[in-house]
C-alpha positions in Angstrom: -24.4 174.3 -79.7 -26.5 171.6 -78.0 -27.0 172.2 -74.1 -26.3 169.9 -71.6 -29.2 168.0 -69.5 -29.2 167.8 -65.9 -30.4 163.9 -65.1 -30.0 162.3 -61.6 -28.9 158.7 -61.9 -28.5 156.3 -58.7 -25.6 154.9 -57.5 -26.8 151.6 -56.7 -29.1 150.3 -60.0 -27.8 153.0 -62.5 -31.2 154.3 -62.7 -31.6 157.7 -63.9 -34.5 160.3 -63.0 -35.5 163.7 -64.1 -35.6 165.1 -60.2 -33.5 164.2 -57.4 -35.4 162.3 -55.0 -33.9 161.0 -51.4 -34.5 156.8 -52.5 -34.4 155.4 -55.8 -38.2 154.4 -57.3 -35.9 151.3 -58.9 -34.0 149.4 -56.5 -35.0 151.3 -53.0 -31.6 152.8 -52.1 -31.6 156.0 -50.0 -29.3 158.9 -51.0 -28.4 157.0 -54.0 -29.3 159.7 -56.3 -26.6 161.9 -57.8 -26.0 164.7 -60.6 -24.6 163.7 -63.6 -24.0 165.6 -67.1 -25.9 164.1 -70.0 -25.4 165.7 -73.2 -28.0 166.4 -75.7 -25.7 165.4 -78.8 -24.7 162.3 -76.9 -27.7 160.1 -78.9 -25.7 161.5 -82.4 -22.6 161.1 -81.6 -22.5 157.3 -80.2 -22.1 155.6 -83.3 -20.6 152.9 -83.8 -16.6 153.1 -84.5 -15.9 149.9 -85.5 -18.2 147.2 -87.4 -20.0 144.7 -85.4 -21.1 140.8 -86.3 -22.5 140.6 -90.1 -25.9 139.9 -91.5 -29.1 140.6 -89.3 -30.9 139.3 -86.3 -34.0 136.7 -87.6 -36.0 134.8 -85.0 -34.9 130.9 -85.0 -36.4 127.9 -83.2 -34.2 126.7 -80.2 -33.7 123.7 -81.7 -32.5 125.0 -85.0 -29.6 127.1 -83.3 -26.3 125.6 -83.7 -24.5 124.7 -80.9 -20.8 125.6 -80.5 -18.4 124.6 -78.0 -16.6 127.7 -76.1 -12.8 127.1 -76.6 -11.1 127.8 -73.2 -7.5 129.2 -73.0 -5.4 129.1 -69.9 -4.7 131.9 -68.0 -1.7 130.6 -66.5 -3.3 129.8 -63.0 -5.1 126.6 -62.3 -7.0 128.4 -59.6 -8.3 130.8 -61.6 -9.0 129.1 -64.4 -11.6 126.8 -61.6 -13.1 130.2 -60.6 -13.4 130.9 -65.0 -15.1 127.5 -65.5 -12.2 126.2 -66.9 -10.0 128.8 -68.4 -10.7 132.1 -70.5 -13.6 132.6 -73.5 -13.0 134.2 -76.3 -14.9 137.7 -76.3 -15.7 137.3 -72.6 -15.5 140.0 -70.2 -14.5 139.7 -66.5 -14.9 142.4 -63.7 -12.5 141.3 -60.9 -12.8 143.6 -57.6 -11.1 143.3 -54.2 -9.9 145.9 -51.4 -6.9 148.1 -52.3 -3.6 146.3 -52.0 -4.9 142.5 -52.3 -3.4 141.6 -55.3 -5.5 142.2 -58.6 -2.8 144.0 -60.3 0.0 141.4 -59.3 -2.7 138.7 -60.5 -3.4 139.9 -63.7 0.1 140.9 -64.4 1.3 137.5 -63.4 -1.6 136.2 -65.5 -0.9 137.9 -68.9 3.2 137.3 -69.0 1.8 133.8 -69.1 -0.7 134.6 -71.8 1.4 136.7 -73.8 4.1 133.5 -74.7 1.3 132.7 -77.2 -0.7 135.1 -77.3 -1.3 138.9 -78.1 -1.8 140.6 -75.2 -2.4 144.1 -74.0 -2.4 145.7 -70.6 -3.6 148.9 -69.8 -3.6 151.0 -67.1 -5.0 154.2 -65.7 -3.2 154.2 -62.2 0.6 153.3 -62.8 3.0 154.3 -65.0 5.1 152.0 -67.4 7.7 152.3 -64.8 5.6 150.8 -61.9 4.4 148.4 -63.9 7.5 147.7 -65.4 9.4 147.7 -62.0 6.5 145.3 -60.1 7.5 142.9 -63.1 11.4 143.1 -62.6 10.7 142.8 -58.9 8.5 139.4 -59.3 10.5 138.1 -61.5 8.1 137.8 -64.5 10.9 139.2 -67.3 14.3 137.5 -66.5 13.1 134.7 -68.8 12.3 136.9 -71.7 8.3 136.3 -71.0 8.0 140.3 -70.2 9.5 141.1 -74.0 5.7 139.6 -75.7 3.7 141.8 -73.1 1.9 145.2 -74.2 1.7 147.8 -71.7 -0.1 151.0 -72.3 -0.4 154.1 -70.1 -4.1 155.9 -71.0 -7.1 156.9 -69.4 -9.6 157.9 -72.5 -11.4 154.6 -73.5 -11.9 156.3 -77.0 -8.1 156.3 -77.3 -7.8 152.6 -75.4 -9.8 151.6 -78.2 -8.2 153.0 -81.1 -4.9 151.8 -80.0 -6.5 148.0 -79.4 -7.6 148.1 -83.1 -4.1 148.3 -84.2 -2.4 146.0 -81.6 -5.7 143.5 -82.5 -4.9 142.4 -78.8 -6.6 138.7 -78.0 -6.4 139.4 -73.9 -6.8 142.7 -72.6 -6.5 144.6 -68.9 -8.3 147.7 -67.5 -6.8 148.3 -64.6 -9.2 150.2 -63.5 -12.4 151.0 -64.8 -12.9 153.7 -62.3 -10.2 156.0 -63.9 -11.5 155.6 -67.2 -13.5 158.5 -69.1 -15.0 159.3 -72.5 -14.8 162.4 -74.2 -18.5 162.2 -75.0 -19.6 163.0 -71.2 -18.4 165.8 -69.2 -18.6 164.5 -65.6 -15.3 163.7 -63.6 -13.6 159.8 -63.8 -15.5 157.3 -61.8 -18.5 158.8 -61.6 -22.2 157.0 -62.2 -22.2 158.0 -65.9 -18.5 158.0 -66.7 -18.3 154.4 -65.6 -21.3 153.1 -67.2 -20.5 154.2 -70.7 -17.1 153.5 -70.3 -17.9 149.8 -69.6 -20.5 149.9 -72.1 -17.7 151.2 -75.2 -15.2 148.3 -73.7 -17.6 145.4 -73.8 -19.1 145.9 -77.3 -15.5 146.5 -78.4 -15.0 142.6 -76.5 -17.5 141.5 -78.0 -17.3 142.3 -81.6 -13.7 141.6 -81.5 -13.8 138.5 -79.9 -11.3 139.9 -77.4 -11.2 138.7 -73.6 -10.8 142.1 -71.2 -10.4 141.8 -67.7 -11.7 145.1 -65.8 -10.8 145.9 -62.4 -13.0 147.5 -60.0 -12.6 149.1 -56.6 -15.1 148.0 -53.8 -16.7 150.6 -51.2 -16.5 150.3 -47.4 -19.6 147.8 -47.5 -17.1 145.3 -49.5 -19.3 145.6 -53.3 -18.1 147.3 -56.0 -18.2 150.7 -56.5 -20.2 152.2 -59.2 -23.5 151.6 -60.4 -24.9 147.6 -59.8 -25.7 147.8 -63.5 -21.8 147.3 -64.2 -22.2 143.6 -62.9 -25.1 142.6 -64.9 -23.1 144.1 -68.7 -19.7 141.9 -67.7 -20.1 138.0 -68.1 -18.1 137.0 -64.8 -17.3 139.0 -61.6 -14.6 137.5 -59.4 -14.2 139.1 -55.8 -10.7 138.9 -54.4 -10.8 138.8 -51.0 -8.6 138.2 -47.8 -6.7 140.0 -45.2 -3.9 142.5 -46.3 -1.7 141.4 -42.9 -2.1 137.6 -44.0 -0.4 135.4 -46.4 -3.4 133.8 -47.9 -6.1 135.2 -50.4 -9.1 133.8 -52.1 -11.2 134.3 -55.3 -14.3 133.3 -55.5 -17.0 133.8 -58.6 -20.5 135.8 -58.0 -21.3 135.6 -61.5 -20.1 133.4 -64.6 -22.2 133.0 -67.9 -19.4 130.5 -69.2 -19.2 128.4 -65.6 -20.2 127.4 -62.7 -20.8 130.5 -59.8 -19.4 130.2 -55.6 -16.2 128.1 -57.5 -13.4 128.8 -54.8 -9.5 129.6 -55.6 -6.7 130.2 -53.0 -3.5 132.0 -53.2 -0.5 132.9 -50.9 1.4 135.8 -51.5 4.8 135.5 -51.7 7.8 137.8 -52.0 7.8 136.4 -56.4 3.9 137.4 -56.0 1.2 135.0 -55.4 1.4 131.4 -55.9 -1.6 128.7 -56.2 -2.6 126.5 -53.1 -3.0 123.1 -54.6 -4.1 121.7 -51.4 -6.6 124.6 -49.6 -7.9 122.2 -46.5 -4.0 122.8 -44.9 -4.1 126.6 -44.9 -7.6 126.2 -42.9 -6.6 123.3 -40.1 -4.4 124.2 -37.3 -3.1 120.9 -35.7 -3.5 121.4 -31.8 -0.4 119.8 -29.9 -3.3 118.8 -27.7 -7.0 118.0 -27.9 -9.0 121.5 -26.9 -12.8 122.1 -26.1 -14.9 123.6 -28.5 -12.3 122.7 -31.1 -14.2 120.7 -34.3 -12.9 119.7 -38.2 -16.1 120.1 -40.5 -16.0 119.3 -44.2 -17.7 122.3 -46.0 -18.1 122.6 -50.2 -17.0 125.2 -52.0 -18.4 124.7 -55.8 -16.9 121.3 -56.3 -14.4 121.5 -54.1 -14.4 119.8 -51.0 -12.5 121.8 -47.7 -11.9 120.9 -44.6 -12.2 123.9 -42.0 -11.9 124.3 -38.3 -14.6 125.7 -36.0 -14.1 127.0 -32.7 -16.7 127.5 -30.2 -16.2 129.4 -26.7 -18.6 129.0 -24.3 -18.8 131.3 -21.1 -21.0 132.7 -18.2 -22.7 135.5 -19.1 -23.3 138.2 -16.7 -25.9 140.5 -18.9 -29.5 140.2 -19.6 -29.4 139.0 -23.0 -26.4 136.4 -23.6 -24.4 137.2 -27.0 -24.0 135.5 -29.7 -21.5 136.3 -32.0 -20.4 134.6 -35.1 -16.8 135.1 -37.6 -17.3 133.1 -40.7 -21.4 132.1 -40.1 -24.5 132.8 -39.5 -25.4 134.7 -36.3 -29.1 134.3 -37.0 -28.8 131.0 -37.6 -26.8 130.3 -34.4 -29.7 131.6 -32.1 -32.0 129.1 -34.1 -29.6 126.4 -33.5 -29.0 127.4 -29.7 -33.0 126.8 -29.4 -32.8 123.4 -31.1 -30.1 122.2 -28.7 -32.5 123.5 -26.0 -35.4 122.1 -27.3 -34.1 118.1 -28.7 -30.8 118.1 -26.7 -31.8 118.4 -23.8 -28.8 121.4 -23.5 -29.7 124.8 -22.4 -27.5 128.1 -23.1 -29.7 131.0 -22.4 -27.1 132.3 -19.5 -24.2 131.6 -21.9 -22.4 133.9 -24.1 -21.9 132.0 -27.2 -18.8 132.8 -29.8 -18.3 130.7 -32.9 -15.0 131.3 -35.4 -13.9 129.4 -38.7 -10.4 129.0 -38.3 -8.3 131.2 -41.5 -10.4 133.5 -42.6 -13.5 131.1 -44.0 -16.8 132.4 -44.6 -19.1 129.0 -44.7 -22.2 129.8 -45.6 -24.1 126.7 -46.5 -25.9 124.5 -43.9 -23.6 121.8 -43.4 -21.9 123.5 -40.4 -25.0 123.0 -38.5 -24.2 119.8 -36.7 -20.2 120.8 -36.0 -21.1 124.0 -34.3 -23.6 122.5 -31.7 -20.9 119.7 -30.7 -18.6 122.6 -30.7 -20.1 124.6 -28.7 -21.3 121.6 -26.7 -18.0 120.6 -25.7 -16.9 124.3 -24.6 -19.8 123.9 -22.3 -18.9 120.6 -21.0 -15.3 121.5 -21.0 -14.8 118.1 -22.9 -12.2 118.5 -25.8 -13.3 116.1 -28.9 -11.4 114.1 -30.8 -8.5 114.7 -33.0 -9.2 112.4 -35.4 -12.7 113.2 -35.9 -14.6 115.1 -38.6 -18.3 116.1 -38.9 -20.7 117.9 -41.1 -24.7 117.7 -41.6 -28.2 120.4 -40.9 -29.9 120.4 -38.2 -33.9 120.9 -38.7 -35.9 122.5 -36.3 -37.6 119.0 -35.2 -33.9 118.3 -34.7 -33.5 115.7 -37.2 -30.2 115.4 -39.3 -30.9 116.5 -42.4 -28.6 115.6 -45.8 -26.1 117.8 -47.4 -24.8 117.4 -51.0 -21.7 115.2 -52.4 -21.5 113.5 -48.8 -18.7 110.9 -50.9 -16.5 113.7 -51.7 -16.1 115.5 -48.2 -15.4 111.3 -47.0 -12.7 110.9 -49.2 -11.2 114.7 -48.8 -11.6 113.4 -45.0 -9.8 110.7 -45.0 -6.9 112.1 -47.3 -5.8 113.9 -44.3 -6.0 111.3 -41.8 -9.2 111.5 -39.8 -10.5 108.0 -38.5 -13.8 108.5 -37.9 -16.7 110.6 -39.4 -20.3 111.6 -37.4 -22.7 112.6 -40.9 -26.1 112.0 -41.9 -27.2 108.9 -42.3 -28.9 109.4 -45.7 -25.4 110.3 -47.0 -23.5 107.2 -45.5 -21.6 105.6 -49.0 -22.7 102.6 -50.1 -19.0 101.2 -50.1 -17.0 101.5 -47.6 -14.2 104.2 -47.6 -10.8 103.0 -46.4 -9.5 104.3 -43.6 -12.2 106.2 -41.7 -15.0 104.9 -40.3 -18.2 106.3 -40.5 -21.0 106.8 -38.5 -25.1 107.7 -39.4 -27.0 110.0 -37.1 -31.0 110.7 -37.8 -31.3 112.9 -34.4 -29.5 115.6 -32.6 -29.5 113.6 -29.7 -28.1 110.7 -31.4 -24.8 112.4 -32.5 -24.8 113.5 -29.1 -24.9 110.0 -27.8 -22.0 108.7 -30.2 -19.6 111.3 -28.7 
């Protein structure tokens, strides 16, 4: 009998190493490394169990490969399908991850008693039993229409088995829920280790892709917020979706890291709901909250999410410090960024806030990480300072250089016309991105300086 082989493989990259060392020579990470079992009969017995794509691989000219359209199925949700690229691929594999409690299960079981009205699904899971499952349906609702009779569910934790019983069912959709408390036989470390969860993904996505099946997996995330597991598990999956939000709120949001088949930082939003979540159809609401009088440090900025416009509020608070070095402190932004910005003020504005703490939120829960919040947090904070509340009606986005010239931000129509769909008069932007037609309703105004949107306040 063969004997097993100590390697060391890190947490982080996947790597694997003869030794244990204190930081991975691949990707850096300290105290990364950890045992894992690798058999020395693994090479022989990891053949194939089921036949792959006929013929053999030949070298072709780009030009000579034929192209073929990627038929997209719904997955029930419009906001997912945004986040997808448009819906699901056939033979596509998506890792979805999010803090315990979010939502992923209710999702995905939401998701495939759509799917399974016309199509063959299966649902497996390694956490739950059929009666959980079975009793988080009943309670949502999903099977008082007959919908829950079409839906598979399947209680197993060997992916050898998983895939054996997906051969005969010939699923077209498929769950693993999770991949962290799947094993195979062929290794003897415990469920969710380094090794355990690599090959386990590995024997799941050739079976996806030989079988043209789409298979959602569902990952837990660490402390930091990433998934847990080796990194290497996001670059084998075609799309990872992060679910994210508060457990003590209503709202939650999806957003795409990766997508082979679409477009990547796509945005959905759902509310949770006593029948389980339900789609936002109109996002910019959930992030405004319409003061029964005007405040300081109170601004509406139009920020992009993929190709969706939102409008968000930021709130700046402005007080006397009484420490050597002012803070600044950010929710939602940069904090580095807000220093540099701070010195730009200074510097072209004419406005200095070294003896000022500085705190900057976006309202609901938005992270806004591209640079057309530059403009609307300096008049934000500006008007805590000045104790001057801005007005109600009045939107702004554009970056701020460090000669403190406005600089333009992408799709400057689009965050107009989301604008003026909820009502706001006026707009302060970049000039470069002022439309060549007029937009009805709103009236727009061009700044090339800092001190110039200062002026037109």
């Amino acid at each position: 009998m063969a004997k097993d082989k100590i390697l060391y493989a890190c947490t982080e990259c996947g790597a694997q190493a003869p030794k244990w060392a204190g930081r991975c020579a691949d990707c850096g990470g300290w105290n990364t490394m950890v045992e894992v079992i690798a058999s020395a009969t693994d090479a022989a017995r990891r053949s194939p169990r089921f036949s792959g794509y006929a013929g053999e691989s030949k070298v072709q000219s780009m030009t000579s490969v034929e192209e073929v359209t990627e038929a997209r199925v719904p997955s029930g949700f419009s906001e997912l399908d945004r986040v997808l690229g448009g819906g699901l691929v056939q033979g596509s594999v998506i890792l979805i991850g999010g803090d315990p409690g979010i939502g992923k299960s209710t999702l995905l079981l939401q998701s495939m008693v759509s799917l399974a009205r016309t199509l063959k699904t299966l649902y497996v899971t390694g956490e739950e039993s059929l009666q959980q499952v079975s009793m988080r349906a009943r309670r949502l609702g999903l099977i008082d229409d007959g919908a829950g009779d079409h839906l598979r569910l399947l209680t197993e934790t060997q992916v050898e088995r998983i895939i054996a019983v997906a051969q005969q069912e010939r699923p077209q959709v498929m769950v693993i829920d999770s991949i962290q408390t799947i094993y195979t036989e062929m290794l003897q470390s415990a469920p969710g280790g380094v090794s355990q969860v690599r090959e386990s993904a590995a024997q799941l996505v050739r079976y996806a892709k030989q079988t043209g099946t789409a298979l959602f997996l569902v990952g837990h995330v660490t402390k930091e917020g990433s998934l847990a597991g080796p990194r290497v598990l996001e670059h084998m999956v075609d799309t990872v979706l992060y679910f994210e939000g508060d457990v003590g709120s209503q709202f939650r949001v999806i957003r795409a890291i990766k997508n082979r088949f679409g477009a990547v930082n796509e945005l959905g939003v759902f509310a949770m709901t006593e029948k389980g979540l339900r789609e936002v159809t109109n996002p910019s609401a959930i992030f405004l909250s319409r003061h029964e009088e005007e405040v300081p440090g109170s601004i509406i900025m139009v920020t992009r999410e993929g190709t969706r416009p939102l409008l968000v509020e930021v709130q700046a608070l402005v007080a006397e410090s009484h420490s050597p070095n002012p803070r600044r402190i950010t929710v939602g932004l940069d904090q580095t960024r807000l220093a540099m910005l701070l010195a730009v003020l200074h510097r072209h504005g004419g406005v200095a806030m070294y003896d000022q703490d500085v705190f900057v939120n976006v309202v609901g829960g938005m992270r806004v990480t591209e640079t057309a919040a530059d403009l609307p947090l300096l008049l934000a904070a500006l008007s805590s300072l000045r104790n001057r509340p801005l007005p109600a009606d009045l939107v702004v986005f554009g970056e701020v250089g460090l000669a403190g010239e406005i600089r333009p931000v992408q799709s400057g129509q689009e965050r107009l016309r989301e604008a003026a769909k909820h009502g706001f008069k006026r707009a302060i932007m970049p000039k470069a991105n002022l439309p060549k037609q007029a937009i009805k309703g709103i009236e727009v105004v061009g700044v090339t300086r800092l001190a110039e949107a200062m002026d037109n306040l």
